[in-house]
C-alpha positions as CSV (number, residue, x, y, z in Angstrom):
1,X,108.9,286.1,52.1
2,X,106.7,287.9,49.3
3,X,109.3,289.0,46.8
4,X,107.2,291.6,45.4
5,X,107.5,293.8,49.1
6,X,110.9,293.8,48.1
7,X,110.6,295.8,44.8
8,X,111.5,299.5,44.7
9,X,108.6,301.3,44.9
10,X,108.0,304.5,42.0
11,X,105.9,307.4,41.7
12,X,104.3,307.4,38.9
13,X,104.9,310.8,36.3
14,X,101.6,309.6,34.6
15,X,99.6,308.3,37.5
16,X,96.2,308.6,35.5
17,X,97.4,306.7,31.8
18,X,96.9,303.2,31.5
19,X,96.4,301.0,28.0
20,X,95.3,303.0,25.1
21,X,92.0,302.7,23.5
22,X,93.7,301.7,20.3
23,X,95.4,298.8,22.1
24,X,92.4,297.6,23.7
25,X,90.2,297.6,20.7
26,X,92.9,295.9,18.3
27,X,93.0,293.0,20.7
28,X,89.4,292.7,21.1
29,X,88.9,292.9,17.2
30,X,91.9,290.4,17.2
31,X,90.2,288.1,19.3
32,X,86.8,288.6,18.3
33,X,87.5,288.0,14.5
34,X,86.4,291.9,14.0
35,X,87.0,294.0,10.7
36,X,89.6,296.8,12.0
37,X,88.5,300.2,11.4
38,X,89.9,301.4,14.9
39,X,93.1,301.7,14.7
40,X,94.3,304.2,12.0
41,X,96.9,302.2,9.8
42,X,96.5,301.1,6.2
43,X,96.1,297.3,5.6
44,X,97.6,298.0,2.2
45,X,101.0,298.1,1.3
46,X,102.8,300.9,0.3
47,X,104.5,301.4,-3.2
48,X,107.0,299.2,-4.2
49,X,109.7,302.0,-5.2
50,X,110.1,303.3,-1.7
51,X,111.6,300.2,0.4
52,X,113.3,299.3,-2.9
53,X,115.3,303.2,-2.4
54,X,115.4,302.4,0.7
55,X,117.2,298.8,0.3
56,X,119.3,300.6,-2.2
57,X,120.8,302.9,0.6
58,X,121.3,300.2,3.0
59,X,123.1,298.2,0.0
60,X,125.4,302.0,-0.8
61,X,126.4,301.5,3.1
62,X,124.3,304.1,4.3
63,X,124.1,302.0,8.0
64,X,125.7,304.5,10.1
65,X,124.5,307.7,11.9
66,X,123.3,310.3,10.4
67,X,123.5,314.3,11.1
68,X,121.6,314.9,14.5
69,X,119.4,317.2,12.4
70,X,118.6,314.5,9.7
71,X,119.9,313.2,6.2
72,X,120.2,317.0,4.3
73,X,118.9,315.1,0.8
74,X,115.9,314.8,2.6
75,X,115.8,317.9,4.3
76,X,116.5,319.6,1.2
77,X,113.4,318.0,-0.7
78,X,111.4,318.7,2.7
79,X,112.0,322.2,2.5
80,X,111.1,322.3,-1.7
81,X,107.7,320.7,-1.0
82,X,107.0,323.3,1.4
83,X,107.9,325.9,-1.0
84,X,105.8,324.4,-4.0
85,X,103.0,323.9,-1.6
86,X,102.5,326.7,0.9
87,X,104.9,329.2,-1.1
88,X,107.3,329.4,2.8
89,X,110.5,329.0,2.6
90,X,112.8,327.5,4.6
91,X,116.2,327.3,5.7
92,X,116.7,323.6,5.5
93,X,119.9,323.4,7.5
94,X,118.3,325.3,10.2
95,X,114.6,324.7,10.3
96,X,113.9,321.6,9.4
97,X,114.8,318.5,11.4
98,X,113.9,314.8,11.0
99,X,112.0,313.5,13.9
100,X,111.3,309.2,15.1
101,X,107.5,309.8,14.0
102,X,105.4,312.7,14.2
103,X,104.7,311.5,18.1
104,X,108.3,312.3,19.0
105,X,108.0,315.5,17.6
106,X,105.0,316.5,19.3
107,X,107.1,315.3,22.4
108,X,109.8,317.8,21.8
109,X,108.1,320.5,20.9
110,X,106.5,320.3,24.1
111,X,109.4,319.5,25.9
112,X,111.4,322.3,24.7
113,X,109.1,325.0,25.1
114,X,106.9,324.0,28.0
115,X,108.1,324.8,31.5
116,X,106.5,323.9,35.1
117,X,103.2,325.9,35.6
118,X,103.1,326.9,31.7
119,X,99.5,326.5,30.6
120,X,99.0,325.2,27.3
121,X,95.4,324.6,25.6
122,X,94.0,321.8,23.9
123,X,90.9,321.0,22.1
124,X,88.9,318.0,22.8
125,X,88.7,315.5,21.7
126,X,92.5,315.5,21.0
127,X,95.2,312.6,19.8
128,X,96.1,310.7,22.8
129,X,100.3,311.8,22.9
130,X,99.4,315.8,23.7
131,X,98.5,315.5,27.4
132,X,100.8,313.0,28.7
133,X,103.6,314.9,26.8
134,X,102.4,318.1,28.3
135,X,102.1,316.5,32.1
136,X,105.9,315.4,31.6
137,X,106.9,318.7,30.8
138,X,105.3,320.6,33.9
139,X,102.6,321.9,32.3
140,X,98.9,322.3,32.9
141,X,97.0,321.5,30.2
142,X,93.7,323.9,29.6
143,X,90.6,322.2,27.5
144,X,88.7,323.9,24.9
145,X,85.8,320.9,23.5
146,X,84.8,321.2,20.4
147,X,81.3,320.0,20.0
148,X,79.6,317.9,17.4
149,X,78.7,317.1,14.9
150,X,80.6,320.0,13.1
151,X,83.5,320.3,16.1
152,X,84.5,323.7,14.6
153,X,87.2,326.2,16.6
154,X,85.0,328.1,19.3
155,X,87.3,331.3,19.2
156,X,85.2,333.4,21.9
157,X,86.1,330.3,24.2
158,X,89.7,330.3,22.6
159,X,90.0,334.0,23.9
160,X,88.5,333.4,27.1
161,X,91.0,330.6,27.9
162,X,94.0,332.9,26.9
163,X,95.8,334.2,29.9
164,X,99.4,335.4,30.6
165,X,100.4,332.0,31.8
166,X,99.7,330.7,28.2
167,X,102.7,329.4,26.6
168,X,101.4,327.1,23.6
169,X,98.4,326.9,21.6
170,X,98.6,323.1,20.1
171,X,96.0,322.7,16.7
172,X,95.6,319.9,15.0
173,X,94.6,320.4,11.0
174,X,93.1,317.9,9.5
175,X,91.7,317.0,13.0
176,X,92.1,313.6,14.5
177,X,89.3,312.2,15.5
178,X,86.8,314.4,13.7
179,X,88.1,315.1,10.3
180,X,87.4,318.5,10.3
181,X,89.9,320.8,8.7
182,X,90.8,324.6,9.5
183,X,90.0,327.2,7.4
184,X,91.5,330.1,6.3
185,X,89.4,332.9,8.3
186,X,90.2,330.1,11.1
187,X,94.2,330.9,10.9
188,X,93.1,335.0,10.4
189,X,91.2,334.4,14.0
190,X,94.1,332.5,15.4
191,X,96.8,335.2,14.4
192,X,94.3,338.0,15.5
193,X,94.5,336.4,19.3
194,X,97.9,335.7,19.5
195,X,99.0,339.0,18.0
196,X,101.3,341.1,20.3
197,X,101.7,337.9,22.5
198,X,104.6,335.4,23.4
199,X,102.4,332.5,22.7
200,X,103.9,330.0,20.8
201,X,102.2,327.6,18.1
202,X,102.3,323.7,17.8
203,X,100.6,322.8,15.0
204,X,100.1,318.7,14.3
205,X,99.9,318.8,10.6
206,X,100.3,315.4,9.6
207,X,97.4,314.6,7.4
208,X,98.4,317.4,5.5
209,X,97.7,315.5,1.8
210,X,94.5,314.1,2.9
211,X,92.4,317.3,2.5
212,X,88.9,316.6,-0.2
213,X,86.5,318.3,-2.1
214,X,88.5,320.6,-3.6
215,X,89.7,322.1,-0.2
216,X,93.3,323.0,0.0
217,X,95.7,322.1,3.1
218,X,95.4,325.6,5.4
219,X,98.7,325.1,6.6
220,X,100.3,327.3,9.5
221,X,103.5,327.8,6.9
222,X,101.1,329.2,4.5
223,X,100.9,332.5,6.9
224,X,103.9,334.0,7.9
225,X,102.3,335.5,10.6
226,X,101.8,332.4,12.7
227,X,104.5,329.9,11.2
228,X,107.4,332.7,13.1
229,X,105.8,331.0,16.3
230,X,105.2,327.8,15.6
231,X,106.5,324.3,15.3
232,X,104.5,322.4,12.3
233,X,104.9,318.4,12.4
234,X,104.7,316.2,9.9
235,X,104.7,312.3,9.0
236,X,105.9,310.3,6.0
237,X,104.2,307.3,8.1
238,X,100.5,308.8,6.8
239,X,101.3,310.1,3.4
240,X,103.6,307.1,2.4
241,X,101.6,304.3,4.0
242,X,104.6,303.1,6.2
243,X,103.0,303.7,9.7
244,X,105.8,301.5,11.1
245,X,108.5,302.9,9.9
246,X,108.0,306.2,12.3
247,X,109.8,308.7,10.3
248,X,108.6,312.5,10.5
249,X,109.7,316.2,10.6
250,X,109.5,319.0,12.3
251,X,109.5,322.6,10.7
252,X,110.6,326.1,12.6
253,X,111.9,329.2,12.5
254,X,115.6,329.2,13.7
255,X,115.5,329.9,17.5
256,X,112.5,328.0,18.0
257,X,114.8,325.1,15.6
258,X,117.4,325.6,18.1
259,X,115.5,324.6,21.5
260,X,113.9,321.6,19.5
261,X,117.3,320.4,18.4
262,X,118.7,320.7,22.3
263,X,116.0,318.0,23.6
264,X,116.1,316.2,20.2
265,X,119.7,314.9,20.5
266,X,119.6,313.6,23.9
267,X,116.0,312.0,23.3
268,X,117.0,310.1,20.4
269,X,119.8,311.8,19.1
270,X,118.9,311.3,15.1
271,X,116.2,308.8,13.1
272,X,117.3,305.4,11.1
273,X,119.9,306.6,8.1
274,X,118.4,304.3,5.4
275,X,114.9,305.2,5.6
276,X,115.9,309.1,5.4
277,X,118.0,308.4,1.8
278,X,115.2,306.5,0.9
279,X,112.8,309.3,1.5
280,X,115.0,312.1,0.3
281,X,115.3,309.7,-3.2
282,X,111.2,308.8,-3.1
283,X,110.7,312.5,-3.0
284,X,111.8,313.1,-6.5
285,X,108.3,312.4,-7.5
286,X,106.0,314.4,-5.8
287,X,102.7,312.0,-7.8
288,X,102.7,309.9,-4.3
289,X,101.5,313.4,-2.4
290,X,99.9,315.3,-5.1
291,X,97.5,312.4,-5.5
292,X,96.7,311.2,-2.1
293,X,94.0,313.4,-1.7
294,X,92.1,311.7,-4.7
295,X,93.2,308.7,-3.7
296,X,91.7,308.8,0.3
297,X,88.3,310.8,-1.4
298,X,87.7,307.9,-3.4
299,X,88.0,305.5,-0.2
300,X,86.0,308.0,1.8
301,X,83.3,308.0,-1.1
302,X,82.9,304.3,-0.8
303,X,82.8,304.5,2.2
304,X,80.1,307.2,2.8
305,X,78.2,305.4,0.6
306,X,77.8,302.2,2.0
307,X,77.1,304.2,5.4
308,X,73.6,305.9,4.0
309,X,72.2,302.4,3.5
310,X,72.7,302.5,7.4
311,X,71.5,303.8,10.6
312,X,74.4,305.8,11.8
313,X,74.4,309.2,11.3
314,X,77.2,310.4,8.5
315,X,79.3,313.4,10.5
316,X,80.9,315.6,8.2
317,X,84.3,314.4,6.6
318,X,87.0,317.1,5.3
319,X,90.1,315.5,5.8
320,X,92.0,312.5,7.3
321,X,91.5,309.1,6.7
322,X,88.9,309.2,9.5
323,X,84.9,309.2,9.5
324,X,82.8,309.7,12.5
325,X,79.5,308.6,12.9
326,X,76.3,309.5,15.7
327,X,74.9,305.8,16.2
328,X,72.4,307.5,18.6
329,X,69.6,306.2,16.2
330,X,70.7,302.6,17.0
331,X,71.7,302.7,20.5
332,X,71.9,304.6,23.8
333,X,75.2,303.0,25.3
334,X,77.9,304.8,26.6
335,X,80.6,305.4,23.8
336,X,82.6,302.9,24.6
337,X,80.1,300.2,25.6
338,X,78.6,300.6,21.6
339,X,82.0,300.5,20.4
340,X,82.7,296.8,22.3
341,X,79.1,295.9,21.5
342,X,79.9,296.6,17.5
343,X,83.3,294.8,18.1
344,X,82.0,291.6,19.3
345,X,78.1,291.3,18.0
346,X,78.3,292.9,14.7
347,X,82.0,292.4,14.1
348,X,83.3,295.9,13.4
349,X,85.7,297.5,15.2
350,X,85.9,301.3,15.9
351,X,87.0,304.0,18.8
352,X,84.9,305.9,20.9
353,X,85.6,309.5,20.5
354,X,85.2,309.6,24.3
355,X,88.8,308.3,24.3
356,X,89.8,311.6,23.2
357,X,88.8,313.5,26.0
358,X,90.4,313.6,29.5
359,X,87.3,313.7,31.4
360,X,84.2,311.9,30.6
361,X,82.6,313.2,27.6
362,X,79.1,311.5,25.8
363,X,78.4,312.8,22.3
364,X,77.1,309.4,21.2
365,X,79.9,309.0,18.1
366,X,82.4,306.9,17.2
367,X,85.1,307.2,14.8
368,X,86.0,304.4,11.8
369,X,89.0,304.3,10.2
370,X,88.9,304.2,6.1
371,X,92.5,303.8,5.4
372,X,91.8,299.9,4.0
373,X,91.4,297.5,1.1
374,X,88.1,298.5,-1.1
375,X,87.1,294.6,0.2
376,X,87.8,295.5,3.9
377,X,85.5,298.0,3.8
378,X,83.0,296.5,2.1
379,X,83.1,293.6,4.5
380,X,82.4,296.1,7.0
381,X,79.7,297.7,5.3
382,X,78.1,294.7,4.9
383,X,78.0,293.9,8.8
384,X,77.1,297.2,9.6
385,X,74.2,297.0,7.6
386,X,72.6,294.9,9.6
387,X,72.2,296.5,12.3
């Protein structure tokens, strides 16, 4: 008898998701011996102070669980960045709650304010997380593609998509893949359409403090306006360098607060006690945030640099720790046939920003990831160099 006739059979909710790109393309640098700049983690360490607080906390017996809504220390200093910064403030106790990584925000936001038949719109190319989580919830997401190389908000296409079945508007600021940034006459626009409406607002914020040239952070907090309808999220995993330790936040008005929570505490209840006092203490200084921004610009300098001794194209780089570049000069493969090809021949690794869309999409880029070592990327630049 064939055991495997004898397995329950399941539907699947996500019938069309299979491995992600970044999965496939860490492997194949893995095996190939590739520099990773697919994947966006640092391959630095973070500073010493913050496992040291949070070793402290474990050591004080801070092992057990926390409030649902998170730690309050570090809900408290949550809430007096966002004053300093973008001049809102916040009720900590009520609209601010720690998440398991900006992902499982995302994922309750959507949860929580997303009903069967809701239609919710999405740029492309988008992070990977916003469809599925949207799919699970019943909703239908609707696609707005922003096109390169500048991939700026098309608001007459915004307003077209707009109809009375729209529930959520999800932005992304600085933009994963592209590293654009919203402006501020791009937030005026935004609350000009969704004026007068029930639309709600999910704004993916987390490379808030990697903004350059002088450019300040358009958060949706800075305008009162659109932050009474939105959920803004958050990651101490990108601004602290401790991708694995999947701490985040979410920030709400209270009634929009109150739905997240409901979903939160069943999904996973509240986020690892010692990392969130060791946050909260970490916080004191705000250096690590304030400078991060000089600190990524001088990465994405070198970077750039090394790439106009090149033949890829440079696409414009505001914020994120993210460069795309149009290798149309060098090859005419599919997106994610160059990316393999620079994986295994040249010994690179990138994504193809074709990953980011849920339909096939050519633009003929690919995105690098500069969040490394000064010597990993000069490695890099040295392979791609001779192409």
């Amino acid at each position: 008898m064939n055991a495997a006739l004898d397995l329950p059979q399941i539907a699947s909710r996500l019938p069309n998701v299979g491995t992600t790109i970044f999965t496939v393309m860490s492997a194949l640098a893995t095996e190939r011996g590739a520099v990773n700049l697919g994947q966006g983690f640092p391959d630095f360490d973070c500073d010493s102070r913050l496992p040291d607080a949070v070793a402290d906390a474990m050591r004080e017996g801070h092992n057990q669980y926390p409030p649902m809504a998170g730690v309050p220390a570090l809900r408290q200093a949550i809430a007096a960045k966002i004053q300093a910064l973008y001049g809102a403030q916040l009720d900590w106790g009520q609209e601010i709650t720690i998440t398991a990584g900006a992902t499982q925000a995302l994922f309750t936001a959507i949860l929580c304010s997303v009903h069967p038949g809701d239609e919710v719109i999405v740029f492309e190319p988008t992070y990977d997380s916003y469809v599925p989580s949207i799919e699970l919830a019943g909703g239908k997401p609707v696609f707005i593609t922003l096109d390169a190389p500048g991939y700026r908000i098309p608001f007459d296409r915004l307003a077209a998509a707009i109809t009375p079945r729209t529930r959520l508007i999800l932005l992304n600021t600085p933009h994963n893949p592209s590293g654009t940034v919203w402006h501020a006459g791009d937030m005026q626009q935004l609350a000009d359409l969704v004026r007068d409406t029930d639309i709600l607002l999910l704004s993916d914020e987390v490379y808030e403090h990697m903004v350059y040239d002088g450019q300040r952070h358009e958060s949706v907090l800075r305008h009162p306006e659109l932050a009474r309808r939105s959920f803004v999220v958050s990651s101490f995993g990108k601004t602290y360098h401790v991708t694995g330790w999947k701490v985040g936040y979410v920030a709400a008005p209270v009634p929009l607060s109150a739905e997240f929570r409901k979903v939160h505490q069943f999904n996973v209840f509240t986020v690892n006690t010692p990392m969130q006092h060791g946050l909260a203490r970490y916080m004191e200084d705000p250096a690590p945030y304030i400078d991060l921004p000089a600190f990524y610009q001088r990465k994405r300098d070198l970077f750039r640099a090394g790439l106009a001794n090149t033949r890829f194209k440079l696409l414009p780089c505001e914020g994120t720790y993210f460069q795309c570049v149009d290798y149309s000069a060098i090859s005419s493969q599919t997106e994610a046939e160059f990316a393999a090809w620079l994986t295994t021949e040249i010994g690179v690794a990138a994504i193809p920003v074709s990953a980011f869309h849920h339909a096939p999409h050519e633009s003929g880029v690919v995105r690098f990831c500069f969040a490394k070592q000064d010597a990993t990327l000069e490695q890099a630049l040295a392979r791609l160099a001779r192409i």
